[in-house]
N, C-alpha and C positions, 0 to 999 in steps of 0.2 A: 890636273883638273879633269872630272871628270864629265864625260859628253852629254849635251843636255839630252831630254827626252819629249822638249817640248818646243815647237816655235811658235810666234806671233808672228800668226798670218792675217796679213793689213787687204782686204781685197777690195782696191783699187781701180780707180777709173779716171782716166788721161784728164777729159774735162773738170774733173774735181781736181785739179793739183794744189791752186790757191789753198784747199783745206789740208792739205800734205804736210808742209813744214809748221803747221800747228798741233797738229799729231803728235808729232817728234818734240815737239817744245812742252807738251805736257806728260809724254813718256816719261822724257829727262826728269822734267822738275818732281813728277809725282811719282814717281816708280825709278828712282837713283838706283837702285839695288839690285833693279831686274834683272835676274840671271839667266836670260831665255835670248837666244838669237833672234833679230826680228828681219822677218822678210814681206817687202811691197811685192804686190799681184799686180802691176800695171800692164799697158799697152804697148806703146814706147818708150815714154819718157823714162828718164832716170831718178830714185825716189831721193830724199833731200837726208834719209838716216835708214841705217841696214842694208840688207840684201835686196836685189831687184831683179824680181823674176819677170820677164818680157813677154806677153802671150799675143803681138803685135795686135792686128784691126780685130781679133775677135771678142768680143761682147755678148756674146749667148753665156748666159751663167752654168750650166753642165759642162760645155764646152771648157771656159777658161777654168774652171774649176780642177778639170781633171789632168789637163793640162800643168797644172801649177802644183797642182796634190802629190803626184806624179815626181816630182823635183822638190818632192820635199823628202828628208831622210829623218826626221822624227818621228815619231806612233802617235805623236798627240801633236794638237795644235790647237794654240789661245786664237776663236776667232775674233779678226775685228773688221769696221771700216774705218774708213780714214778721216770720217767727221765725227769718229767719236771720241770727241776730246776729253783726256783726262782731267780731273777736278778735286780731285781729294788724294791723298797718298793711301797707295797700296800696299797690304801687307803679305811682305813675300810669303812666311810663312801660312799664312792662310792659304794661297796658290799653291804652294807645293804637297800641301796635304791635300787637297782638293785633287792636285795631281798622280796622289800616291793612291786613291782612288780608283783613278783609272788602272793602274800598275796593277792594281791586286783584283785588275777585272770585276771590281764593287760596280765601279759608272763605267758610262759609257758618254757621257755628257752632262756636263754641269755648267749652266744657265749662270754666269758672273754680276746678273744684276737683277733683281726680281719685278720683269717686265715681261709678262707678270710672274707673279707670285705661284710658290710652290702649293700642293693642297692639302700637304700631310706632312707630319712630320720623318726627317728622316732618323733611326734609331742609331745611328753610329756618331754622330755629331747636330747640336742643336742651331749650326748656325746654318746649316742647309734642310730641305723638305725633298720630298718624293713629288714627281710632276704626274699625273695621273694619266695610266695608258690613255683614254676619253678625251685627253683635256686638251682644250684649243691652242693651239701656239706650243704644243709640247715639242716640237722643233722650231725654236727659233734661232736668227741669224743675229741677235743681239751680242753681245762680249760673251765667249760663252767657249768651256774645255772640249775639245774633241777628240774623240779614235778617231785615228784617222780611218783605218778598215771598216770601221762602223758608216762615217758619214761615206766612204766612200759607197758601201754595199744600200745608201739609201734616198742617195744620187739618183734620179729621174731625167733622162734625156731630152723628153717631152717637156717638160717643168721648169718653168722660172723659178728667180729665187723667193718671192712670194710666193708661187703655186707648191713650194716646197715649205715653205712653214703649214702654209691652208692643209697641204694633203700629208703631212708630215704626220701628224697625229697618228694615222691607217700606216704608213709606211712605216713608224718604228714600233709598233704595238708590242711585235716580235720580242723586242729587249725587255719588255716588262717595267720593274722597280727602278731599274740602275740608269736613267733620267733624273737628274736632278735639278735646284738650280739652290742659289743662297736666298735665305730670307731678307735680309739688309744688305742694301748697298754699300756701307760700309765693311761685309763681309767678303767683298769683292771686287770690282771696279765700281769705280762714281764717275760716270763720265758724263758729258752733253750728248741727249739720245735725241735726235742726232742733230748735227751741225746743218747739214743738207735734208730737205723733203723737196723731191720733182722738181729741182735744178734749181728750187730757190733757195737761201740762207733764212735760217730758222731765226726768233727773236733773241733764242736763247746762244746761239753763236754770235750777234753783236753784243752780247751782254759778257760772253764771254773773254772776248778779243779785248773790251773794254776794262775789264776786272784786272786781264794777266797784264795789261800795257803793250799790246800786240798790235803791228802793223798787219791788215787783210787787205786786198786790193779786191773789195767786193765785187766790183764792176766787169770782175773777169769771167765771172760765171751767167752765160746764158739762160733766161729763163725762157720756161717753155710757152705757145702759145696760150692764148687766154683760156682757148674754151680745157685744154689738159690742166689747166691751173683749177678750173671752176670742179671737171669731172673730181680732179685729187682731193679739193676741198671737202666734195658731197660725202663720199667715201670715206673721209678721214673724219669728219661730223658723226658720220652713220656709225663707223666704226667704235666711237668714243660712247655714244649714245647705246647703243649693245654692250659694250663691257660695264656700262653702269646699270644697265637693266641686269647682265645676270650676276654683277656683286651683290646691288639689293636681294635677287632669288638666293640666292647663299645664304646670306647671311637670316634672310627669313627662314631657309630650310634647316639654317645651324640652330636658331633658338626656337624652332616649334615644340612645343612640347609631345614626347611618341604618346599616342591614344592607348 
């Protein structure tokens, strides 16, 4: 058999365990076929399916990042976290060409779920698009193919793993075209994005536990005080309310007629 070239890297955090073994229950059921080794990023704990890489009390995301990157021996890595529960079945094949991509140095990253959306088309296959050096979120932490040399060369010290999507756009400009991400979800993972937002359980992770016939012991996760509940909310409102302002500006700038 020959050695993979890719892992599933689950990056992990101790307090989210309860969302761990539902991970693993939707890997199995929805991606039987996966040919890729999977390895958890956690703290201490030990993960519930795959490899477990320890990076003990530390939580700064450059930090355990490199740490874990470090001790991994593939060139590529599928990322994920651990509340993103799979929902639909994957199709390998689609993944390994997506992989064969990076191989022949085409990408250097490809976005597995279009959240959001690519801006252009890409010319080698129609089920993925071009992310635009400009374009907001063109590094994100969603399911998503990595170089590893790549992410690692755009890696910021300084920077969270938010302040690494925000300023990620400037950081990978350098690579140009070979960003990508898939048009449809179905072109790539379907997962629940995400099971966790700021330590609470999203509606869409009861709806999902309830669907699969899955026992969660909800109560085990801390939420945070009120007023970091209220700031996250503002934020995530403001947030949603900006990407529907500059979808309408798109699509008004798509169908204007040129003077």
């Amino acid at each position: 058999m020959s050695k993979s070239l890719t892992t599933i890297f689950v990056y992990a955090w101790d307090p989210y365990e309860s969302a761990w073994p539902v991970f693993c229950y939707g890997l199995r059921k929805y991606w039987p076929d996966c040919p890729y080794p999977l390895v958890f990023i956690t703290n201490q704990l030990e993960s519930p399916c795959g490899k477990t890489i320890k990076v003990g009390s530390i939580n700064n995301f450059y930090q355990k990042m490199v740490l874990a990157l470090e001790q991994i021996e593939t060139p590529f890595i599928l990322f994920m976290h651990e509340d993103y529960w799979i929902k639909d079945f994957v199709c390998t094949d689609n993944i390994k060409y997506y992989v064969s991509l990076l191989r022949q140095e085409i990408a250097e990253y490809i976005r597995l779920i279009p959240m959001p959306p690519p801006d252009r088309d890409f010319p080698l296959d129609n089920r993925l698009g071009i992310i635009n050096t400009n374009s907001e979120y063109r590094v994100s932490f969603m399911a998503s193919l990595w170089r590893v040399s790549t992410l690692q060369n755009l890696m910021d010290p300084a920077l969270s793993l938010w302040e690494h999507e925000k300023y990620g756009t400037r950081l990978s400009a350098s690579y140009g075209e070979r960003f990508l991400s898939v048009k449809k979800r179905s072109y790539g993972i379907d997962y629940v994005a995400t099971a966790i937002s700021n330590r609470r359980w999203s509606k869409a992770a009861y709806e999902y536990v309830e669907k699969e016939g899955l026992f969660v012991d909800f109560s085990r996760l801390i939420p945070p005080p009120k007023y970091e509940v209220l700031v996250s909310d503002i934020r995530s409102i403001a947030y949603r309310v900006k990407r529907r302002i500059a979808k309408k500006m798109a699509r008004a700038r798509a169908t204007r007629t040129p003077g």
